[in-house]
C-alpha positions in Angstrom: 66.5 86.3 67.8 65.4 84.0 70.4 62.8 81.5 70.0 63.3 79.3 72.8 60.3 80.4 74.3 58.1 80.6 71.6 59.3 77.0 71.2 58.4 75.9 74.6 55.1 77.6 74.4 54.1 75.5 71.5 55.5 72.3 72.9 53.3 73.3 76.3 50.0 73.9 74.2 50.4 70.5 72.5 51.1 68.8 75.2 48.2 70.0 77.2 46.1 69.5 73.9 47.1 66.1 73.6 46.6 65.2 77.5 42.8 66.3 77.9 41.3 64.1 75.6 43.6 60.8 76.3 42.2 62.0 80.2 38.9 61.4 78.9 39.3 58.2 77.4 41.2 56.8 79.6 38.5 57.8 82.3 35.8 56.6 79.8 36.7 53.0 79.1 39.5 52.6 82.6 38.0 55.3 85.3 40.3 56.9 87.5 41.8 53.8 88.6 44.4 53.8 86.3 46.0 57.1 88.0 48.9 55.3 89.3 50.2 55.2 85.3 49.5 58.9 84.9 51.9 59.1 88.0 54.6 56.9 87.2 55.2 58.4 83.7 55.3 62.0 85.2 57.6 61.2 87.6 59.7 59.4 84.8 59.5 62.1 83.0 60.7 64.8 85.8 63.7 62.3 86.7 64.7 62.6 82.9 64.3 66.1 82.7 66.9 66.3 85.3 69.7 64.0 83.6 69.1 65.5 80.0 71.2 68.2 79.3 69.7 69.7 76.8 67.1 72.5 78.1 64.8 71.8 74.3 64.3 68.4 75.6 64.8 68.9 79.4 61.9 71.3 79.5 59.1 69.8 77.6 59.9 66.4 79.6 59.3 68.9 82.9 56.5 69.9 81.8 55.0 66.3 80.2 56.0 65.6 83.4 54.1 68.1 85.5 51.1 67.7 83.2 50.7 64.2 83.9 50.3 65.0 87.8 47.7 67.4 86.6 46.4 64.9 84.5 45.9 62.7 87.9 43.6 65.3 89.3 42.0 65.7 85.9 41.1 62.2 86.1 39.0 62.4 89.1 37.1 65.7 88.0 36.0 63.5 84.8 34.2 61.1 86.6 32.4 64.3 88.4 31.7 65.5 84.8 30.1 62.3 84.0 28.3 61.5 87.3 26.9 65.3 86.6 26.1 64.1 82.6 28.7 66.7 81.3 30.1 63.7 79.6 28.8 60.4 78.5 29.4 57.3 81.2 30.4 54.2 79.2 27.9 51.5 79.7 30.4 48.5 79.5 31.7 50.0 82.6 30.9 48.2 85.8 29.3 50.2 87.5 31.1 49.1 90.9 34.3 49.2 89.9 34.9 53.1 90.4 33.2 53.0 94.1 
């Protein structure tokens, strides 16, 4: 039997479970400012995903990876969210510094 798959699978759900609420807080306390991090780390983690030979590790840095440029987008439909109310705005927040 094979499960490579259902391996990946799993690693994929966690890792998407695990980005949506750090997407949150880091919108929350940061805004969407802090983007350029979300960027950096996905593009570190496609470069790696390229030089690693194994395909357990290889993929699940890909897809980290790829997450974390979703995770950019993510970012700016937050602050949408909380502009609407969907989510609570953080009062310590300036409320210049996401214009």
């Amino acid at each position: 039997m094979n499960f490579t798959g259902l391996i990946v699978g799993a690693i994929s759900f966690l890792i998407i479970g695990i980005l949506h609420p750090i997407v949150i807080k880091v919108e929350y306390y940061f805004g969407k400012h802090y983007w350029p991090v979300f960027a950096i780390s996905g593009l570190i983690c496609c470069i790696a995903s390229v030089l690693v030979d194994n395909i357990l590790i290889s993929i699940p840095l890909a897809i980290l990876g790829f997450s974390l440029f979703w995770s950019i987008m993510e970012l700016f439909e937050q602050e949408k969210r909380v502009q609407k109310g969907w989510f609570p705005a953080n009062p310590a927040k300036s409320k210049n510094q996401d214009k």
